[in-house]
C-alpha positions, 0 to 999 in steps of 0.5 A: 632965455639961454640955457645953462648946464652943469655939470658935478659929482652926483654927492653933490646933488641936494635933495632940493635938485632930487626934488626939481628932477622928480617934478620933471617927470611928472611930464614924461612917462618912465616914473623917475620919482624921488626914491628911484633918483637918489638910488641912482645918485648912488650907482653913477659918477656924474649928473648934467642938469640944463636950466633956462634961467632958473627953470630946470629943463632936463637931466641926465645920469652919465660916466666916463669909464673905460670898458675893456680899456676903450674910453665909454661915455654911458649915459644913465637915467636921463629926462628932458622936458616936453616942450618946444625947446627939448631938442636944444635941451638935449644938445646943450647936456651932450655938448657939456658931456663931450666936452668933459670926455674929450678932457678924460680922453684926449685923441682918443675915440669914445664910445656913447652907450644908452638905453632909449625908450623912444626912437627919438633918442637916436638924435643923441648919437648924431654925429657919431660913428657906426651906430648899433643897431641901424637898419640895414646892418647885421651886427658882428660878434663884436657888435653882439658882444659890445651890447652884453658888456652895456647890458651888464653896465646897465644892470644885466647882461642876461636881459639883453637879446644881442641880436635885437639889443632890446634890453627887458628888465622887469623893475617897477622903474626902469632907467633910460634916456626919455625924450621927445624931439620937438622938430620931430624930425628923426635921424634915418632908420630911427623908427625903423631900429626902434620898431618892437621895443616896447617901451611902455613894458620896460623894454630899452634899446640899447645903443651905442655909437663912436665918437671920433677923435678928430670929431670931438677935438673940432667940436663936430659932436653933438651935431 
């Protein structure tokens, strides 16, 4: 059955859909329950939420701002079923997400930023460009300074260890993209980027990689 996305102003989002979301979780490990998720329908702009048929498959919090005048896509909670079709799941809500930046932001390069809680979710960034942090890179100043202002947009700037980027937030709950590949089939260095993130202690990874013009113009993101 194909999958479908939408994606609406998270007012738009009915305590039915809260519902549906919280019950998702109920596979995955971060907590996301009713009371968190309607906090969260207040701290973001946008939802995407992937159906196969009438089956809700996977969601995910995002915005499209400008940090310091750079165009950002940042995405917030996110949740994708564990089940053979998770993989397409992801790409089906990023291919909607991209098409909305390349409307916000025509010709220009857009920024992706998020917080993962398993190494897997370095597939979110295939296709993009100059991805923070990977292995073999010493990231610069503005690298370093790139995670603070995402740290802040996440909730703290302070919680950020800029050399790591390893986000720790003592919360009951704490936000980020929760997902597992179904191929298990990880980009390189994924592992190796995420080794000593303890997701299970609410530790995050914080990521962020560029999404080039022309990329995005030809349809060449997600991959």
């Amino acid at each position: 059955m194909a999958m479908t996305v939408i994606t609406k102003d998270t007012t738009a989002l009915s305590d039915i859909e809260l519902s549906e979301m919280a019950d998702l979780c109920a596979n995955g490990t971060v907590g996301f329950d009713v009371d968190y998720l309607s906090e969260q329908r207040e701290q973001w702009v946008l939802i995407s939420l992937a159906r196969e048929g009438a089956k809700l498959r996977g969601y995910s919090f995002i915005t499209l701002e400008r940090i310091g005048g750079t165009p950002a896509m940042l995405i917030g909670p996110a949740l994708i079923d564990r089940n053979s079709k998770s993989d397409q799941t992801l790409k089906a809500l990023l291919t909607d997400q991209f098409r909305r930046a390349l409307l916000a932001f025509p010709d220009e390069d857009v920024l992706l930023g998020a917080r993962l809680t398993t190494a897997d979710g370095f597939r979110a960034f295939l296709g993009c460009s100059d991805i923070v942090p990977r292995p073999g890179y010493k990231p610069t100043g503005e690298d370093r300074a790139w995670g603070r202002r995402l740290a802040k947009r996440f909730g703290s700037e302070k919680a950020i260890d800029d050399k790591t980027f390893i986000m720790s937030v003592a919360a009951p709950v704490v936000g980020g993209l929760d997902y597992v590949s179904s191929k298990g089939v990880l980009p390189d260095g994924a592992v190796e980027a995420f080794k000593g993130v303890k997701s299970a202690k609410g530790e995050r990874l914080v990521v962020f990689g560029w999404a080039m013009a022309e990329h995005l113009a030809a349809g060449k993101i997600p991959k």
